[in-house]
Each structure stands twice: as structure tokens, then as C-alpha cells.
PDB file of N, H, CA, C and O in Angstrom:
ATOM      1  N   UNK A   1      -3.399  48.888 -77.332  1.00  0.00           N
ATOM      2  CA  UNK A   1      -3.991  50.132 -77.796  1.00  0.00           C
ATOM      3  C   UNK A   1      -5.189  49.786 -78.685  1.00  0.00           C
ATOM      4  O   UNK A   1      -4.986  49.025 -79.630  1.00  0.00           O
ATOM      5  N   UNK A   2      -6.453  50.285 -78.467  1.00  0.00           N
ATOM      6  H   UNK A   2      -6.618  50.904 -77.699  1.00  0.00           H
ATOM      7  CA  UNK A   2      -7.791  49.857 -78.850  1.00  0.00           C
ATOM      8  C   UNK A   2      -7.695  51.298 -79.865  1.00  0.00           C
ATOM      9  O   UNK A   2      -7.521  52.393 -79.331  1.00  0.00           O
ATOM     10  N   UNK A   3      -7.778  51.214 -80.797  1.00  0.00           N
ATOM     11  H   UNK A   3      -7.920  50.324 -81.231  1.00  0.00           H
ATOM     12  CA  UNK A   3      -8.539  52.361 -81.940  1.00  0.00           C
ATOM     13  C   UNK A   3      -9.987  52.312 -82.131  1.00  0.00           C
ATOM     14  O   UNK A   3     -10.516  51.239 -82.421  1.00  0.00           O
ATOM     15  N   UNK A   4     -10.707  53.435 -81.987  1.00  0.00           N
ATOM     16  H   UNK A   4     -10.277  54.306 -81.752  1.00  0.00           H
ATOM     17  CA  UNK A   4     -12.075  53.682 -82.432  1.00  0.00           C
ATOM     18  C   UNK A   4     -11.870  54.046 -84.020  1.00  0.00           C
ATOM     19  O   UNK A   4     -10.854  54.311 -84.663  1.00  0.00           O
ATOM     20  N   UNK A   5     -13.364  53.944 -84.415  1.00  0.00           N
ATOM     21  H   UNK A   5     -14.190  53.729 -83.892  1.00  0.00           H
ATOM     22  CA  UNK A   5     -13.835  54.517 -85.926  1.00  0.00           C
ATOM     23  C   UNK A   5     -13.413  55.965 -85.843  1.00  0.00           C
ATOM     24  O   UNK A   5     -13.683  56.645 -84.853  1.00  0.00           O
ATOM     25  N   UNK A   6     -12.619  56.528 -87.092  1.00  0.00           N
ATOM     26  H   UNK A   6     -12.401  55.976 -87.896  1.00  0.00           H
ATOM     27  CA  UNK A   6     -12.392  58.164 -86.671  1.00  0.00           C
ATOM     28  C   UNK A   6     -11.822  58.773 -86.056  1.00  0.00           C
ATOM     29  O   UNK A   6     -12.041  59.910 -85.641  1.00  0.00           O
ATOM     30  N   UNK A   7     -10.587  57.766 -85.829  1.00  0.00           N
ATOM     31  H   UNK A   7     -10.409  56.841 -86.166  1.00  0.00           H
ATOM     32  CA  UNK A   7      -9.702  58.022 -84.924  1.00  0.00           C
ATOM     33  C   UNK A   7      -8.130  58.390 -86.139  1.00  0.00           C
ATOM     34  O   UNK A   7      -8.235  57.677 -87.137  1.00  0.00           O
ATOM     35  N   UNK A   8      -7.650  58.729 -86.156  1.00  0.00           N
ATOM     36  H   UNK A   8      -7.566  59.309 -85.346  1.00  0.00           H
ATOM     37  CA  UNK A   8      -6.652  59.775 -87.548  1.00  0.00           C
ATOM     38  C   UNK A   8      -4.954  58.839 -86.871  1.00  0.00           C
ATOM     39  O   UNK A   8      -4.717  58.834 -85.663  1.00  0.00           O
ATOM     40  N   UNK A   9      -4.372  58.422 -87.492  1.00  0.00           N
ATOM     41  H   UNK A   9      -4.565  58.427 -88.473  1.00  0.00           H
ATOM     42  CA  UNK A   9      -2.907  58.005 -87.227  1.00  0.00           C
ATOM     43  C   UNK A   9      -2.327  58.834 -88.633  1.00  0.00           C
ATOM     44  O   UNK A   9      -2.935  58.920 -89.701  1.00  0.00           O
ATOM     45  N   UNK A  10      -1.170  59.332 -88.359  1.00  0.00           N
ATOM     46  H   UNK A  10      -0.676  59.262 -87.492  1.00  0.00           H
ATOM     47  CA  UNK A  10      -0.651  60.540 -89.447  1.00  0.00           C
ATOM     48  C   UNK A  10      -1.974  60.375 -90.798  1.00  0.00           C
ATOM     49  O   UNK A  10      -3.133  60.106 -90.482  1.00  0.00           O
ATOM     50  N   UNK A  11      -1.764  60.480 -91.538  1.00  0.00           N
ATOM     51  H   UNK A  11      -0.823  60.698 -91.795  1.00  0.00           H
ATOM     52  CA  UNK A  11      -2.341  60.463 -92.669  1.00  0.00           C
ATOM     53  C   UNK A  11      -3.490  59.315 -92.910  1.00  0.00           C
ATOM     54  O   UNK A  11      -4.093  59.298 -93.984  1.00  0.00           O
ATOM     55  N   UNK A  12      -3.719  58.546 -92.086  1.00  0.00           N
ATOM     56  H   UNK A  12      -3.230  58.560 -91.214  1.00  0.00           H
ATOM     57  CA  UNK A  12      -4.572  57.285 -92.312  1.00  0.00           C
ATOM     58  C   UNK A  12      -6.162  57.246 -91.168  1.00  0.00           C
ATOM     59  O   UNK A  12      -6.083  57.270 -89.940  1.00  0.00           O
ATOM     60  N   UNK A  13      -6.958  57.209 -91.637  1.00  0.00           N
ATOM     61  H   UNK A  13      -7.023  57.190 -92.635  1.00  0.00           H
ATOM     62  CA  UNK A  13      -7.961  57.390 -91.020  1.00  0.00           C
ATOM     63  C   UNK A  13      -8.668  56.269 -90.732  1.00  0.00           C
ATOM     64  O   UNK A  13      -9.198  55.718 -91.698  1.00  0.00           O
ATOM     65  N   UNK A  14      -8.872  55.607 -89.266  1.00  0.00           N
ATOM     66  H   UNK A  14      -8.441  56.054 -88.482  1.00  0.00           H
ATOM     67  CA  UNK A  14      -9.355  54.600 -88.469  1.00  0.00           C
ATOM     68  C   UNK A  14     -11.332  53.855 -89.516  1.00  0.00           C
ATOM     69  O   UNK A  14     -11.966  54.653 -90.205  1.00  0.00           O
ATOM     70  N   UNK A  15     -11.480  53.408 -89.462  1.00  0.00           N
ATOM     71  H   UNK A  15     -10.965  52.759 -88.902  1.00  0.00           H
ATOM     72  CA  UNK A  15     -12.359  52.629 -90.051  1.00  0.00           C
ATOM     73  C   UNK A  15     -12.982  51.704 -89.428  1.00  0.00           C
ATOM     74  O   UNK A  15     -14.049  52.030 -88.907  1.00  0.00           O
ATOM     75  N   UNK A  16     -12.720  50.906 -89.351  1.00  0.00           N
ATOM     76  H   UNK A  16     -11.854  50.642 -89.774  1.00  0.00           H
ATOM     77  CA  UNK A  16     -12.979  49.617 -88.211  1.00  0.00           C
ATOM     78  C   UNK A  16     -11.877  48.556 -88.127  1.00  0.00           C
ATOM     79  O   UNK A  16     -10.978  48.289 -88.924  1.00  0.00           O
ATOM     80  N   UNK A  17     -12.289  47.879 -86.607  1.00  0.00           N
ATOM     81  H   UNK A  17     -13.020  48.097 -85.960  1.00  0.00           H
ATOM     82  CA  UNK A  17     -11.603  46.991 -86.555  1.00  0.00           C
ATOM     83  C   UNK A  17     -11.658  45.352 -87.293  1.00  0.00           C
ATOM     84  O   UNK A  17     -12.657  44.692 -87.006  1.00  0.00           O
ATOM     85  N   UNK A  18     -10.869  44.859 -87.996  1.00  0.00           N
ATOM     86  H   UNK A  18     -10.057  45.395 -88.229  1.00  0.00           H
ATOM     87  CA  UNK A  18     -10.616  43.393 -88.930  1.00  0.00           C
ATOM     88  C   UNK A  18     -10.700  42.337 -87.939  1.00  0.00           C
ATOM     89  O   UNK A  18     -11.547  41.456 -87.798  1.00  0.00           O
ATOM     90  N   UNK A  19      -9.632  42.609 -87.268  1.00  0.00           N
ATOM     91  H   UNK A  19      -8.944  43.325 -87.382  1.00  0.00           H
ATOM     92  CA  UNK A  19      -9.626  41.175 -86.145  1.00  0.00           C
ATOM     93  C   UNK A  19      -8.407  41.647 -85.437  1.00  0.00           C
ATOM     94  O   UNK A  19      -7.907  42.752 -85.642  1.00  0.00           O
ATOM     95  N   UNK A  20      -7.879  40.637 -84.470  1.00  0.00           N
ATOM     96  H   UNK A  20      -8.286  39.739 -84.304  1.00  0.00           H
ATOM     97  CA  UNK A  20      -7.045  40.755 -83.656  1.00  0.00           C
ATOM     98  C   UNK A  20      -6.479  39.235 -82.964  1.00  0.00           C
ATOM     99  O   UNK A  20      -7.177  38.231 -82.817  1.00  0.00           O
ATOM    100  N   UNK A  21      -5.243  39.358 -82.649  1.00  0.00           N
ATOM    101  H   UNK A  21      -4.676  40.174 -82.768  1.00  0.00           H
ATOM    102  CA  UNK A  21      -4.628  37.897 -82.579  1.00  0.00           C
ATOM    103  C   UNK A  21      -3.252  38.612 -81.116  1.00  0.00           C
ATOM    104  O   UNK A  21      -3.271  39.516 -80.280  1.00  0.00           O
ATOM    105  N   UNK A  22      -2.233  37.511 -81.562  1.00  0.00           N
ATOM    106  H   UNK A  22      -2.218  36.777 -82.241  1.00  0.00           H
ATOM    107  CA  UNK A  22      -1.069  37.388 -80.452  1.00  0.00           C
ATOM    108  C   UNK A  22      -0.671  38.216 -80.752  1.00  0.00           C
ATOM    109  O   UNK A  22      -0.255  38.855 -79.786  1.00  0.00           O
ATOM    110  N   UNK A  23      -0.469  38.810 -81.892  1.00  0.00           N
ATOM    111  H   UNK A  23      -0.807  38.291 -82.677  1.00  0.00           H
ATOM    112  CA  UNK A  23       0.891  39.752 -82.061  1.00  0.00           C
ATOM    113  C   UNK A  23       0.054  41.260 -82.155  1.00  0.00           C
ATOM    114  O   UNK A  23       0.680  42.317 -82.074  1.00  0.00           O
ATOM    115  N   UNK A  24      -1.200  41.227 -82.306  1.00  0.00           N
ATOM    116  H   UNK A  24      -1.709  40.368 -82.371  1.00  0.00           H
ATOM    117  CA  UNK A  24      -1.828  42.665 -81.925  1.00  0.00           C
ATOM    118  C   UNK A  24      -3.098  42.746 -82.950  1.00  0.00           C
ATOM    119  O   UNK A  24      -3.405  41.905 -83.795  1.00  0.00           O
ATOM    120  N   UNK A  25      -3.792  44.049 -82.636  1.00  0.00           N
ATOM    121  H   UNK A  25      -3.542  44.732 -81.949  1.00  0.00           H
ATOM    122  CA  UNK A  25      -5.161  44.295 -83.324  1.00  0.00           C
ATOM    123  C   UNK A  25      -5.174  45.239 -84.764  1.00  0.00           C
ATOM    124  O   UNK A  25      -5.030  46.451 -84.920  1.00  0.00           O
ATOM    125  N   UNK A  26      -5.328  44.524 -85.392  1.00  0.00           N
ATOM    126  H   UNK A  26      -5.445  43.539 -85.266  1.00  0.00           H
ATOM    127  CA  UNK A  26      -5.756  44.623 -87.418  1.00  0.00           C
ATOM    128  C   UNK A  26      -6.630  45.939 -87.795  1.00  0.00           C
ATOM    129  O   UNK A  26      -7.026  46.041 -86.634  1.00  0.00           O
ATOM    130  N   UNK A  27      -6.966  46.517 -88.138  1.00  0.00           N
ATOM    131  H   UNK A  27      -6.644  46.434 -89.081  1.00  0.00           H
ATOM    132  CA  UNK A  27      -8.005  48.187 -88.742  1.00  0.00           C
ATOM    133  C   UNK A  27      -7.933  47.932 -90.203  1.00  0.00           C
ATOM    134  O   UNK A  27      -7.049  47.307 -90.790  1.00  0.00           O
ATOM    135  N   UNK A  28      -8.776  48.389 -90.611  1.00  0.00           N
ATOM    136  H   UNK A  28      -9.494  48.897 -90.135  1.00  0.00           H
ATOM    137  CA  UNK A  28      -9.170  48.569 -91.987  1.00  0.00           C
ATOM    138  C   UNK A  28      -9.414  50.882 -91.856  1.00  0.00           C
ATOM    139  O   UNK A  28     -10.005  51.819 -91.319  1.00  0.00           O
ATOM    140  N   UNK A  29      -8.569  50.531 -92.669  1.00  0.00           N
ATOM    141  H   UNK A  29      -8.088  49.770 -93.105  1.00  0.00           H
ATOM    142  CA  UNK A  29      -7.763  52.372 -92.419  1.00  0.00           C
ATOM    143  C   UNK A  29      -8.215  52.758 -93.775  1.00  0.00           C
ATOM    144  O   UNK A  29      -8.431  51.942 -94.670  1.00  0.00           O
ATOM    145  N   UNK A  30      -8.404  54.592 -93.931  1.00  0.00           N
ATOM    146  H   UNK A  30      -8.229  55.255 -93.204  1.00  0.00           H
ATOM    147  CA  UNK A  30      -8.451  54.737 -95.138  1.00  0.00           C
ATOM    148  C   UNK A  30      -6.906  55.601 -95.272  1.00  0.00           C
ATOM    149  O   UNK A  30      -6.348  56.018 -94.257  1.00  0.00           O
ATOM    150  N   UNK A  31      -6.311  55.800 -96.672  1.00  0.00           N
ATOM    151  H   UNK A  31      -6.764  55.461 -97.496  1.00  0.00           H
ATOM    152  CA  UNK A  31      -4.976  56.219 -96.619  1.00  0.00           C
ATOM    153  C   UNK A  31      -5.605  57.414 -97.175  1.00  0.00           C
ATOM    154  O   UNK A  31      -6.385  57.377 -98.127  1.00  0.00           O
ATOM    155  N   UNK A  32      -5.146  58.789 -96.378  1.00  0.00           N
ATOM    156  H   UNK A  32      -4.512  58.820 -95.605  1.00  0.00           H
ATOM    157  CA  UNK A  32      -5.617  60.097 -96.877  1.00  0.00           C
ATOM    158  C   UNK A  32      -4.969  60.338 -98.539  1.00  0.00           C
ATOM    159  O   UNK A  32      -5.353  60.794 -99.616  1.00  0.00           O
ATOM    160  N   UNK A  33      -3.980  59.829 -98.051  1.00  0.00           N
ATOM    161  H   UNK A  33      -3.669  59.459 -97.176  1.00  0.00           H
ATOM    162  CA  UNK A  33      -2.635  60.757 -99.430  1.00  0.00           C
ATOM    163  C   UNK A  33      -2.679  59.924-100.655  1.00  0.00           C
ATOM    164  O   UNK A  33      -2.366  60.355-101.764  1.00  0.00           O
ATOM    165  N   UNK A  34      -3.150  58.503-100.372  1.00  0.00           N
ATOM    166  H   UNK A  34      -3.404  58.153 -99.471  1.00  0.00           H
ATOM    167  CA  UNK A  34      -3.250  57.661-101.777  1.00  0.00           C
ATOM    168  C   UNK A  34      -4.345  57.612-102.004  1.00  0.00           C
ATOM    169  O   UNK A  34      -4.573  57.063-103.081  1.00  0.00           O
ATOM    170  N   UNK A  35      -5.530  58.074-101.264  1.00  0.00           N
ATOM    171  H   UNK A  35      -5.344  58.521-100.389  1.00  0.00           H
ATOM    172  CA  UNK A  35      -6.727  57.980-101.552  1.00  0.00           C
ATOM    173  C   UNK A  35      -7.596  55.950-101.671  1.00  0.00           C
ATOM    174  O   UNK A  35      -8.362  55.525-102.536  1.00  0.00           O
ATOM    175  N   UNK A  36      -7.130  55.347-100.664  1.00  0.00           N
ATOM    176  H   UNK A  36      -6.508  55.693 -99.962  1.00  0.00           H
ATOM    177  CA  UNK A  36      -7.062  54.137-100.707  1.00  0.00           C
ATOM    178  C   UNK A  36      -7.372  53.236 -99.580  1.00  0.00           C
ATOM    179  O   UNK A  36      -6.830  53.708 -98.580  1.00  0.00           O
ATOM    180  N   UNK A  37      -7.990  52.169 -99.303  1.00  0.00           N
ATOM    181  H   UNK A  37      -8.430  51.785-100.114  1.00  0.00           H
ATOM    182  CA  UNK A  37      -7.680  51.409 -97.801  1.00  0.00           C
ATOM    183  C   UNK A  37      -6.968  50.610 -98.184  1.00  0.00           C
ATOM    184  O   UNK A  37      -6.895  50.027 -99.266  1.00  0.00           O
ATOM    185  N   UNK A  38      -6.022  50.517 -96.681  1.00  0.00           N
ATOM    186  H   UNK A  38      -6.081  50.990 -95.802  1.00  0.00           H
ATOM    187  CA  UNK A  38      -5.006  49.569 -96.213  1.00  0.00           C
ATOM    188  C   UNK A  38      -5.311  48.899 -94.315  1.00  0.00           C
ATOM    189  O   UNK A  38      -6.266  49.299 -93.649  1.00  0.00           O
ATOM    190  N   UNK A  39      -4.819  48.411 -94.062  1.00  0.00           N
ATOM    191  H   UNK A  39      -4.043  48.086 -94.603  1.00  0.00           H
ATOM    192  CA  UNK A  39      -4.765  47.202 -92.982  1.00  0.00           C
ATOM    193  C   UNK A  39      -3.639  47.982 -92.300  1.00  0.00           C
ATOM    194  O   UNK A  39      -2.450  48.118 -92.589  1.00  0.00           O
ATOM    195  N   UNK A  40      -4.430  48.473 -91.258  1.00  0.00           N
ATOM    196  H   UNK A  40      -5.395  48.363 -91.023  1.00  0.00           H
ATOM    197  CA  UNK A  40      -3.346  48.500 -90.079  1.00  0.00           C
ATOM    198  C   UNK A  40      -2.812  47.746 -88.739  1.00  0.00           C
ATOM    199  O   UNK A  40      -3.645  47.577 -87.848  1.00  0.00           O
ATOM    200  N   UNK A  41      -1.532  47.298 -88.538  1.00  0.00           N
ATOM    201  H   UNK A  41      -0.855  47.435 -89.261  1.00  0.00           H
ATOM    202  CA  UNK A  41      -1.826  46.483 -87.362  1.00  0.00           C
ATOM    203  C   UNK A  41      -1.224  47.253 -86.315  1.00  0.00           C
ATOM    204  O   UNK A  41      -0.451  48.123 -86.717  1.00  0.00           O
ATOM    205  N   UNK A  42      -1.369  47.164 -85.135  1.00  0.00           N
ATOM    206  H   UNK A  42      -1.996  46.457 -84.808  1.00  0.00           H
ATOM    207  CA  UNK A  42      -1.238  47.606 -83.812  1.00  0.00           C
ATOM    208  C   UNK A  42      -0.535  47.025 -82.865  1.00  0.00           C
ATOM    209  O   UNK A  42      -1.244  46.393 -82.083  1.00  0.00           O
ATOM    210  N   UNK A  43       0.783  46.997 -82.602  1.00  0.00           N
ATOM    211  H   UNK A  43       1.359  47.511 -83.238  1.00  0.00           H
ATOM    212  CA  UNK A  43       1.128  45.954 -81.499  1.00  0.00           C
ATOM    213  C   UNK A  43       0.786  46.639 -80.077  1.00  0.00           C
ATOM    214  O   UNK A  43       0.831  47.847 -79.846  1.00  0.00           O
ATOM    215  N   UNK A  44       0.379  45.452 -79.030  1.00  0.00           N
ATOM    216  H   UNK A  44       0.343  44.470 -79.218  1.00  0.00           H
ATOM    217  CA  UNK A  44       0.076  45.956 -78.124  1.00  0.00           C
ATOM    218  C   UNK A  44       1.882  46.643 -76.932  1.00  0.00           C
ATOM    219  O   UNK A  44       3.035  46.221 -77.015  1.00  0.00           O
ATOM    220  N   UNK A  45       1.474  47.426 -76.279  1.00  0.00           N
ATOM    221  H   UNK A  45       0.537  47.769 -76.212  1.00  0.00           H
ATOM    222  CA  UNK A  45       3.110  48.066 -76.035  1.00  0.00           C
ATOM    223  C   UNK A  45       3.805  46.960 -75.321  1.00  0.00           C
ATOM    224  O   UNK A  45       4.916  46.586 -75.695  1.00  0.00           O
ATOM    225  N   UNK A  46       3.361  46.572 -74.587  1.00  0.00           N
ATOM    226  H   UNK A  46       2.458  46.876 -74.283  1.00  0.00           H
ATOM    227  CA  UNK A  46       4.859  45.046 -73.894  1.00  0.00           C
ATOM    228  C   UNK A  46       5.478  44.306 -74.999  1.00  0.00           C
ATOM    229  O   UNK A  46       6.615  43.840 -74.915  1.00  0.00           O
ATOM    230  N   UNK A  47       4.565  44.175 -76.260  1.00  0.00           N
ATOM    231  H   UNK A  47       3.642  44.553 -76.328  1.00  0.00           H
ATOM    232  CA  UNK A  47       5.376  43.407 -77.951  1.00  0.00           C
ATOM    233  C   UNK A  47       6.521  44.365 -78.373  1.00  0.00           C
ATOM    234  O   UNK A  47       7.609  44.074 -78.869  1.00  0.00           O
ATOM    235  N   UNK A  48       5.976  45.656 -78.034  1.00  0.00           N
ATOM    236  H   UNK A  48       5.092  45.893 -77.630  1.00  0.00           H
ATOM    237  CA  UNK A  48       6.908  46.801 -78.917  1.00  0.00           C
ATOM    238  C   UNK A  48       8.123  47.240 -78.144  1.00  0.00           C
ATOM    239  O   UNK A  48       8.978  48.046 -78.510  1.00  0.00           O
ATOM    240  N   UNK A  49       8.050  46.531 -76.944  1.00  0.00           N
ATOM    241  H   UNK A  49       7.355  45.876 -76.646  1.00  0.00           H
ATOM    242  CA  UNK A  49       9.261  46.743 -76.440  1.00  0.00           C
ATOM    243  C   UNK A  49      10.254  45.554 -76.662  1.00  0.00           C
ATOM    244  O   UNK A  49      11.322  45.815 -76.108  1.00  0.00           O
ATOM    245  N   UNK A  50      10.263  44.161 -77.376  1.00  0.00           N
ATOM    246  H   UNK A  50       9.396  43.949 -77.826  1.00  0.00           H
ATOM    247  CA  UNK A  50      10.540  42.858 -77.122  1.00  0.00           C
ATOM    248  C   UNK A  50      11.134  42.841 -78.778  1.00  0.00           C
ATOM    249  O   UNK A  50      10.345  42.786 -79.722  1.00  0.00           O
ATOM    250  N   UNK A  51      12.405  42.888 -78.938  1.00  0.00           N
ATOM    251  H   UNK A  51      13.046  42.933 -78.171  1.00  0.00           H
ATOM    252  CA  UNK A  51      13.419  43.482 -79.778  1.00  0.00           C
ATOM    253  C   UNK A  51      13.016  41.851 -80.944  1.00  0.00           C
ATOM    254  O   UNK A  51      13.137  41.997 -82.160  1.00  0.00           O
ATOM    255  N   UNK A  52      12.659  40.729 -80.487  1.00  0.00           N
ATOM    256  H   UNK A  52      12.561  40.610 -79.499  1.00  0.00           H
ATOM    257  CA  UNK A  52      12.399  39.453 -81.077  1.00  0.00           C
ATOM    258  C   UNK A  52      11.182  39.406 -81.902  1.00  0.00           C
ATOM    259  O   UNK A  52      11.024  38.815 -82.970  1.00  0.00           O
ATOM    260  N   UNK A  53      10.177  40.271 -81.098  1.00  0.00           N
ATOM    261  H   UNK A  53      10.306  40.751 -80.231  1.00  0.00           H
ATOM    262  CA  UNK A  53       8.788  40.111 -81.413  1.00  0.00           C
ATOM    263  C   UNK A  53       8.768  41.539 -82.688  1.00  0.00           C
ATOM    264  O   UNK A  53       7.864  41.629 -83.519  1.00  0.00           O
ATOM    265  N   UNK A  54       9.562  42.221 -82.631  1.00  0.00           N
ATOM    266  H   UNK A  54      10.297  42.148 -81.956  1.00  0.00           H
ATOM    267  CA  UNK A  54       9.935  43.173 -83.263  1.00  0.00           C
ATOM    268  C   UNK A  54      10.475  43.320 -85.254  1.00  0.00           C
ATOM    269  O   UNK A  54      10.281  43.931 -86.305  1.00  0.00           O
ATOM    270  N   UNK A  55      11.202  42.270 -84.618  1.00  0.00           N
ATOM    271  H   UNK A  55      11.359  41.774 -83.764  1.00  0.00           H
ATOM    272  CA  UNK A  55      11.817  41.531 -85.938  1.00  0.00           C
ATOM    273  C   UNK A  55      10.844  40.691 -86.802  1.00  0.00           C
ATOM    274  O   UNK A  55      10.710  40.633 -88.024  1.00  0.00           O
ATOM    275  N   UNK A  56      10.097  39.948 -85.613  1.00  0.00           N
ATOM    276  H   UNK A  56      10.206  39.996 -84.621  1.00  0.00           H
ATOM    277  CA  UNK A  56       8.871  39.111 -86.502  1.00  0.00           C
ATOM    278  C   UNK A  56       8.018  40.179 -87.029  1.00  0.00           C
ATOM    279  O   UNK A  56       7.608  40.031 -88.181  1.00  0.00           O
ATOM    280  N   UNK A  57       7.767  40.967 -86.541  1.00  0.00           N
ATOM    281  H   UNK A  57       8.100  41.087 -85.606  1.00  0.00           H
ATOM    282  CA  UNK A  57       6.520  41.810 -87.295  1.00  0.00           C
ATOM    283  C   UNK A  57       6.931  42.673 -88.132  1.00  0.00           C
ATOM    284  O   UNK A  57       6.090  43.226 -88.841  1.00  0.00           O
ATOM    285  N   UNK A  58       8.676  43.093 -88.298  1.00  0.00           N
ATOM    286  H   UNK A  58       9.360  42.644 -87.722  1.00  0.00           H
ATOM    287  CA  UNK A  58       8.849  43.510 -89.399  1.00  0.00           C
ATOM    288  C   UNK A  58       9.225  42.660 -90.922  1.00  0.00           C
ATOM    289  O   UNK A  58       9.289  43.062 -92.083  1.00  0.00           O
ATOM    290  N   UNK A  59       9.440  41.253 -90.266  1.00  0.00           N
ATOM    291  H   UNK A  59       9.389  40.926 -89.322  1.00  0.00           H
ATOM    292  CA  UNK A  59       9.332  40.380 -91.350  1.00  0.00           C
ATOM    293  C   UNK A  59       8.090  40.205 -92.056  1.00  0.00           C
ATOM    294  O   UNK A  59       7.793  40.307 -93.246  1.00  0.00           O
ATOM    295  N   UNK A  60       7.466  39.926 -91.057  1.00  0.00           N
ATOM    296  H   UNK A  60       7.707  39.842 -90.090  1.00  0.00           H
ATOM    297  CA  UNK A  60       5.936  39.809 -91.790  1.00  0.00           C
ATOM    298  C   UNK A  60       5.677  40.983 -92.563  1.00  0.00           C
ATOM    299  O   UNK A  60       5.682  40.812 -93.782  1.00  0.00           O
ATOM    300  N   UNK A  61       5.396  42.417 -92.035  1.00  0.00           N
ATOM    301  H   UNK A  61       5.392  42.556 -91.045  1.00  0.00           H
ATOM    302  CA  UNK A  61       4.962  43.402 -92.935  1.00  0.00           C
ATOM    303  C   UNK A  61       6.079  43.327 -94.052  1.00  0.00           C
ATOM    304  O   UNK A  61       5.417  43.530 -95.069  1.00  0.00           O
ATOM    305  N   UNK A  62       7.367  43.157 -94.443  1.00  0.00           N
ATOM    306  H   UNK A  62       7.905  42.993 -93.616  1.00  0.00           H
ATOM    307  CA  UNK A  62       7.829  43.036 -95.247  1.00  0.00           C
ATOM    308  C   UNK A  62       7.191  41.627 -96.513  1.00  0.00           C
ATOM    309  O   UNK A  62       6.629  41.662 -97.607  1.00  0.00           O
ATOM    310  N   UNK A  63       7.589  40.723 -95.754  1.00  0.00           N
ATOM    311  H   UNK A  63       8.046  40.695 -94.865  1.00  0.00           H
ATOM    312  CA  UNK A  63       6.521  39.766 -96.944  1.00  0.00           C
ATOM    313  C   UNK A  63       4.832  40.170 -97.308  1.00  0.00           C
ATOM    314  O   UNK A  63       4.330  39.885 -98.395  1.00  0.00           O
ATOM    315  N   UNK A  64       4.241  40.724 -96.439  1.00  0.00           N
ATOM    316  H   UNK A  64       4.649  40.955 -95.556  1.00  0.00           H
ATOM    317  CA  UNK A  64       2.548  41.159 -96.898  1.00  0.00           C
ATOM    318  C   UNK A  64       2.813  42.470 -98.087  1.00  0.00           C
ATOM    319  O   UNK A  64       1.948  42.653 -98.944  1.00  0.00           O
ATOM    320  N   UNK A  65       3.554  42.985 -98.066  1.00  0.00           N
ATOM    321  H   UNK A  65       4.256  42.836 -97.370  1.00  0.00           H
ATOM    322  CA  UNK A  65       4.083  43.860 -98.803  1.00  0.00           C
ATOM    323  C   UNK A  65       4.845  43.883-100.489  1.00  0.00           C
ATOM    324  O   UNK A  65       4.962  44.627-101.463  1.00  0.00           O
ATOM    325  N   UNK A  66       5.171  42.724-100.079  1.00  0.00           N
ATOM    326  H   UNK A  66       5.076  42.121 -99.288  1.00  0.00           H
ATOM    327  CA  UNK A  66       5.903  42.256-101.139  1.00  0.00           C
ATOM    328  C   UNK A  66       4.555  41.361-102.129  1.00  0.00           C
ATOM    329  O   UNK A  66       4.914  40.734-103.126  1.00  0.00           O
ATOM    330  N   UNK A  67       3.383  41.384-101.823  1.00  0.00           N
ATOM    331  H   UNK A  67       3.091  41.894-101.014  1.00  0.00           H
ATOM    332  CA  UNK A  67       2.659  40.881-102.196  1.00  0.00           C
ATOM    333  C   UNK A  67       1.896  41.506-102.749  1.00  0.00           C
ATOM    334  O   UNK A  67       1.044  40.916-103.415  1.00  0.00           O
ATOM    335  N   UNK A  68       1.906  43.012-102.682  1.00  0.00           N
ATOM    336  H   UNK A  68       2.598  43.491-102.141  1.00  0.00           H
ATOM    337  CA  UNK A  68       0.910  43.638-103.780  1.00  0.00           C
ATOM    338  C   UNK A  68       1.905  44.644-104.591  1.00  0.00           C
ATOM    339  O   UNK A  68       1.475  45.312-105.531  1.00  0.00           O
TER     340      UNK A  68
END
């Protein structure tokens, strides 16, 4: 899933794209409700079905998280 600039996910508004790797493509988002940017990542859908690849990316957002 490719996001354009200006493209709205619930409350977070598309910005541009950061980069992109194996596990999916990065956005620099603005957060409507905190008034703030954050990093969105995107898995592409064959990852989001793969219950393994699933777990890794909720580990990770859990440790990136734990970091601010």
C-alpha cells in the first residue's frame, strides 16, 4: 500500500514518505489530535497476513515506543 501526501489515516495526516525496507513503507504523518508528527509504518498485505511477521512488528513498535 503506497500513501500519497494528503492522504488522512483516522486522525493522522499523510506527509511524505521516510523510506521503505522488508517489512514495509515508513511516512512522516502529522497527528491531528496531539497536534504533532509521528512515523508511520505500513506493512505491505501478504506481511499482514503472516502471524510471525506480525509479532515482529509488534515487537518492534513496542520497543520504538518505549523510547520516547
Amino acid at each position: 500500500m503506497s500513501l500519497e501526501p494528503g492522504t488522512k489515516l483516522a486522525h493522522y495526516d499523510i506527509v511524505e514518505p521516510i523510506g521503505a525496507g522488508g517489512m514495509g513503507a515508513v511516512y512522516r504523518a502529522r497527528d491531528t489530535k496531539l497536534d504533532r508528527d509521528v512515523a508511520i509504518k505500513v506493512l505491505p498485505e501478504e506481511l499482514s497476513r503472516d502471524p510471525e511477521r506480525l509479532a515482529r512488528f509488534e515487537r518492534e513498535a513496542k520497543l520504538l515506543a518505549s523510547l520516547s
